[in-house]
C-alpha positions as CSV (number, residue, x, y, z in Angstrom):
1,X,111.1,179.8,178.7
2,X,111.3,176.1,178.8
3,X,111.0,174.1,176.1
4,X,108.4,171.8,178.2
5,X,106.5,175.3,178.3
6,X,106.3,176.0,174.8
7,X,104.8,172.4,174.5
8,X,102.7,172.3,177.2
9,X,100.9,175.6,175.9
10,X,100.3,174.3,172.5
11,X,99.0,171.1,174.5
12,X,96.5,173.2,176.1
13,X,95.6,175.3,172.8
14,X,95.2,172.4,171.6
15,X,92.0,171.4,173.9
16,X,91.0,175.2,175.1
17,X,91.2,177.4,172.2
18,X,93.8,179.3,170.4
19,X,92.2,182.7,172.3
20,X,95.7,184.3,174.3
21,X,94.9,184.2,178.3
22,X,94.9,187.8,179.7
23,X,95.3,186.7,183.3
24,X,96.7,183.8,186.0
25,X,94.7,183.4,189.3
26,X,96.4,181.1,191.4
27,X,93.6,179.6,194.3
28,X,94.6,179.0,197.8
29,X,93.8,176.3,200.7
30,X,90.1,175.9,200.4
31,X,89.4,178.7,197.6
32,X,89.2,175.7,195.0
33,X,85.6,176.3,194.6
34,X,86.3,179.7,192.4
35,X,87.4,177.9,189.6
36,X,83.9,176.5,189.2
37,X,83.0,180.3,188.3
38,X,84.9,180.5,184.8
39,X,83.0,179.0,181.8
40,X,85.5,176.9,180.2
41,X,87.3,173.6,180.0
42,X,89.1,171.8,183.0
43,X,92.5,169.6,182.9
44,X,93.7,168.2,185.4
45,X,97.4,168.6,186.2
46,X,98.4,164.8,186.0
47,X,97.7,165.6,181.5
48,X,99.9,168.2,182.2
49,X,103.7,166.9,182.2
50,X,106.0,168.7,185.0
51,X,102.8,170.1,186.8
52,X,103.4,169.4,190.5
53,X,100.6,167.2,192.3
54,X,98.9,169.3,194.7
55,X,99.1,167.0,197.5
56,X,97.0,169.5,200.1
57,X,93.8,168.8,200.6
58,X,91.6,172.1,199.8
59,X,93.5,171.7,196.9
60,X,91.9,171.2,193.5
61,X,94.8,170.2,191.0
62,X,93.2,170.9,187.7
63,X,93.7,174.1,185.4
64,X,91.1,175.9,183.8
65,X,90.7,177.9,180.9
66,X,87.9,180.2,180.0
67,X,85.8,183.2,180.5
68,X,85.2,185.3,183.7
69,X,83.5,188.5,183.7
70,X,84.4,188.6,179.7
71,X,88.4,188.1,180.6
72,X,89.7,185.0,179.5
73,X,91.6,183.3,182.1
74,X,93.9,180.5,183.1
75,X,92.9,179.3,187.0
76,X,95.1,176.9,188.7
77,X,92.9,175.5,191.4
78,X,96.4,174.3,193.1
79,X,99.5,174.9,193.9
80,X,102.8,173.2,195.2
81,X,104.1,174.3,198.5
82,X,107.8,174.3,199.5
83,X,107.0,172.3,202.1
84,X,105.7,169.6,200.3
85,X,109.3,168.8,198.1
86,X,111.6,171.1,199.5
87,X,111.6,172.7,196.1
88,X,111.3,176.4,196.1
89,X,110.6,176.8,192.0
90,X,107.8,174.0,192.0
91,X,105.4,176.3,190.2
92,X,108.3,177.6,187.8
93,X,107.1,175.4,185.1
94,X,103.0,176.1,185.7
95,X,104.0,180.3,185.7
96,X,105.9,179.7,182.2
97,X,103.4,178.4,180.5
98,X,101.0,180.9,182.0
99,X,102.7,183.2,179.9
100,X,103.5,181.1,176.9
101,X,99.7,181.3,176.7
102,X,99.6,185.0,176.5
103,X,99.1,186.4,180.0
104,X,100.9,189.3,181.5
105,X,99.3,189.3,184.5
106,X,98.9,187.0,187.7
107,X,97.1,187.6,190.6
108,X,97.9,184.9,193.5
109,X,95.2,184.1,196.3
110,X,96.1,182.0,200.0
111,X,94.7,181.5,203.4
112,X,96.7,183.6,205.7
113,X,96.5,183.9,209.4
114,X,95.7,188.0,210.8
115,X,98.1,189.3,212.7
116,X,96.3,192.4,213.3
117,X,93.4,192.2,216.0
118,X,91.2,194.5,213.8
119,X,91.6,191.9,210.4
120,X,89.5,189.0,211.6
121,X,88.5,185.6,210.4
122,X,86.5,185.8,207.1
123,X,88.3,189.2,206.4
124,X,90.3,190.1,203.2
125,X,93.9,192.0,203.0
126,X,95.3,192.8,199.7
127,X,99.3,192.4,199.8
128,X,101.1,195.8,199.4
129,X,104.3,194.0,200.0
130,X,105.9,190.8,202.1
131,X,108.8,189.6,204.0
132,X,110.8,186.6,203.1
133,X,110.9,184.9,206.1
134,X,111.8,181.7,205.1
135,X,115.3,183.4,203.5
136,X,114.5,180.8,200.3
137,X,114.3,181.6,197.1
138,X,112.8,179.7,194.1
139,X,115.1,181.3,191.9
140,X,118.4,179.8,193.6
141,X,120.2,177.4,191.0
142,X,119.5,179.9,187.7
143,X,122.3,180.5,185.7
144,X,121.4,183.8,184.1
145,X,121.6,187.5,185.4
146,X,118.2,187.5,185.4
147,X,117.7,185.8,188.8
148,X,118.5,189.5,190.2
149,X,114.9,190.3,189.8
150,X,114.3,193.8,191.7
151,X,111.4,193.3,194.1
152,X,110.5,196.9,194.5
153,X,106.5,197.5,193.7
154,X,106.3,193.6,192.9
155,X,102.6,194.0,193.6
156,X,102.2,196.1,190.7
157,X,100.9,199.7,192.2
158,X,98.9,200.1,189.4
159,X,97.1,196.6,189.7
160,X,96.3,197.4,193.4
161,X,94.5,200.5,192.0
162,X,91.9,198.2,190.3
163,X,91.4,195.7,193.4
164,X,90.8,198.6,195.5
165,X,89.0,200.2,193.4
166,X,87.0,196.9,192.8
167,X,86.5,196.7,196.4
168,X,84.8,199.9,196.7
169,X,82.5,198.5,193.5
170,X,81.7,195.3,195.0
171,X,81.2,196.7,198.6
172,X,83.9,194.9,200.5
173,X,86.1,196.3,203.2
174,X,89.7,195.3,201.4
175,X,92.9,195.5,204.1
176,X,95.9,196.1,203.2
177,X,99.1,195.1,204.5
178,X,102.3,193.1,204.3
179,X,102.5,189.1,204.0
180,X,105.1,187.1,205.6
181,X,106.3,183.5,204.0
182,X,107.0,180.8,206.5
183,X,108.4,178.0,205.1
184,X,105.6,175.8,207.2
185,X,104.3,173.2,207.4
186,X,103.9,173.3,211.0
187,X,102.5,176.3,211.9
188,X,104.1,179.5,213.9
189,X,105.4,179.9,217.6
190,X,103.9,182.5,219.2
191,X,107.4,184.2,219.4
192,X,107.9,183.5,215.7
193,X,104.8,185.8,215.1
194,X,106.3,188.4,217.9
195,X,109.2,188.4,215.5
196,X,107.4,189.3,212.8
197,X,104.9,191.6,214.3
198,X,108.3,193.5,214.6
199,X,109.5,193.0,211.5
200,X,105.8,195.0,210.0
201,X,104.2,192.2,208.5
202,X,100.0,191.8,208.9
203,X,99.6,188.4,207.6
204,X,101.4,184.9,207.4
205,X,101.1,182.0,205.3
206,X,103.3,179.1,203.8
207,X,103.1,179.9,200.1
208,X,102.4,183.3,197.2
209,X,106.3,185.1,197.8
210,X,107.6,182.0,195.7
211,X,105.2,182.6,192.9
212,X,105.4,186.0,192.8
213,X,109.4,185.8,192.5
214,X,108.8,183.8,189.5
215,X,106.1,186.1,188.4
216,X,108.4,189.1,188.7
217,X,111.5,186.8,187.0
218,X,108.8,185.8,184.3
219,X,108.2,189.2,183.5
220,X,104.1,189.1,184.8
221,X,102.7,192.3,186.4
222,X,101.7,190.5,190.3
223,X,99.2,190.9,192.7
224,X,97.9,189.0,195.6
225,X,95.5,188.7,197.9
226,X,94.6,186.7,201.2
227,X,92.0,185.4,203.1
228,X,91.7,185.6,206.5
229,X,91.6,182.2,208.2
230,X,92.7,182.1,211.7
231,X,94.2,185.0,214.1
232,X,98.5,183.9,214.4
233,X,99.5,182.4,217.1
234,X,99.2,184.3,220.4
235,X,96.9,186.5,218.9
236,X,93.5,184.7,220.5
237,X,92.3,181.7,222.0
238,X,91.4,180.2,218.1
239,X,92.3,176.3,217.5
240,X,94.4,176.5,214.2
241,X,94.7,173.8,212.4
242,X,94.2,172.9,208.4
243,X,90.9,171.3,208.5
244,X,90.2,174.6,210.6
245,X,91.9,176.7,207.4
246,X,89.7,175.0,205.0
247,X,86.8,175.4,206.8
248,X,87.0,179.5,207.4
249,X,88.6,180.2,203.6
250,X,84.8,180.1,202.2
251,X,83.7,183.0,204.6
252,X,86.4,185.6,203.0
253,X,86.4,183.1,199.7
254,X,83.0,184.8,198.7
255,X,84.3,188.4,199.1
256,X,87.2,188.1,197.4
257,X,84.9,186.6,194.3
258,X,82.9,189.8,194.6
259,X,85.9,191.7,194.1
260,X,87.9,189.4,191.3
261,X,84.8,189.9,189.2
262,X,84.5,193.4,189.8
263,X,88.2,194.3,188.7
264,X,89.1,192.0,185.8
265,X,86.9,194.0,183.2
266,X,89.2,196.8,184.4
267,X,92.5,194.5,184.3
């Protein structure tokens, strides 16, 4: 843990409450609108030293600390891409003080494009595992044995229990599947997503496998979940583009609500 952590954390005690936070949510492209469901207080990641600016729009770069459902949480309504610095590790800094403030869990959300003709637009898919595509990882450059982080079950089984579980509560069809990272931030060929349609993955987007390497590094129990924005490339006759990505995440923004609220009394 960073020093720049430590004092960060007592930073943001300082102006939300000594109260430990139970659990991390990380907010997608266009899911920035979520944070606006926890009753607390906002700062915005420029008060924050070492936060990364969120430079995508559908991006809301503030944290926010305070209740949902009765669970106290920390929300970051953005997050740095790879693409944007070239830096793999830009939320390193953002995940340690996440658990400088108590949490030991983190659940990561991101607009994903289906590559399954039966997981639509506006649909939701629970990762069960993913593919590092992109063959980068935000823990190159650490000097310690602890960048050999084992990756097996890194979305915690048991943490999948309650979002399915939730699902069931809340009345909304949850897939399941496997997320591919591309590196973006142009999007996919068609024969990149043949490739990976190979490989097993269901679902791919540009960001969540970096955070949840630093999650697992960090020591936080990880889960994730995507919303459907677009079909892949090849996959139908869809325009994709981001304004397009911001404008389908509300659709399968509002389910996954349904279902965050319905699982964190159970987290």
């Amino acid at each position: 843990m960073s020093r720049n952590a430590e004092d960060l954390a007592d930073k943001i005690r300082e102006i939300a409450g000594d109260a430990p936070v139970r659990l991390g949510l990380i907010l997608g492209s266009g899911l920035g609108h979520l944070a606006g469901a926890v009753e607390g207080v906002a700062i915005p990641y420029d008060e924050l030293e070492g936060f990364p600016h969120a430079g995508v729009s559908g991006h809301v770069p503030q944290l926010v600390i305070g209740q949902l459902e009765g669970v106290r949480v920390a929300v970051f309504g953005g997050r740095a891409h790879y693409y944007e610095s070239g830096r793999g590790d830009a939320m390193r800094l953002p995940l340690e003080v996440l658990k400088a403030l108590g949490a030991d869990t983190m659940i990561a959300t991101n607009a994903a494009g289906s590559m399954v003709p039966d997981m639509p637009t506006g649909d939701i898919m629970m990762l069960s595992d993913h593919i590092n595509f992109s063959g980068l990882n935000p823990l190159i450059g650490e000097q310690t044995d602890a960048r050999f982080v084992p990756m097996k079950d890194c979305y915690n089984p048991a943490l999948r229990d309650v979002l399915r579980t939730a699902a069931v509560t809340a009345d909304v069809h949850l897939h399941e599947g496997v997320y591919a990272w591309y590196s973006g931030p142009s999007f996919e060929t068609v024969a990149e997503i043949k490739a990976l349609r190979t490989l097993g993955a269901d679902a791919v987007g540009m960001s969540t496998v970096p955070e949840v390497i630093l999650g697992r590094f960090l020591g936080l129990r990880c889960g994730a979940i995507s919303t459907i924005t677009n079909m892949a490339a090849g996959m139908s006759d869809e325009s994709i583009s981001h304004s397009h990505t911001k404008a389908m995440a509300p659709i399968g923004a509002a389910k996954l609500e349904k279902v965050l609220r319905a699982a964190l009394p159970h987290i």
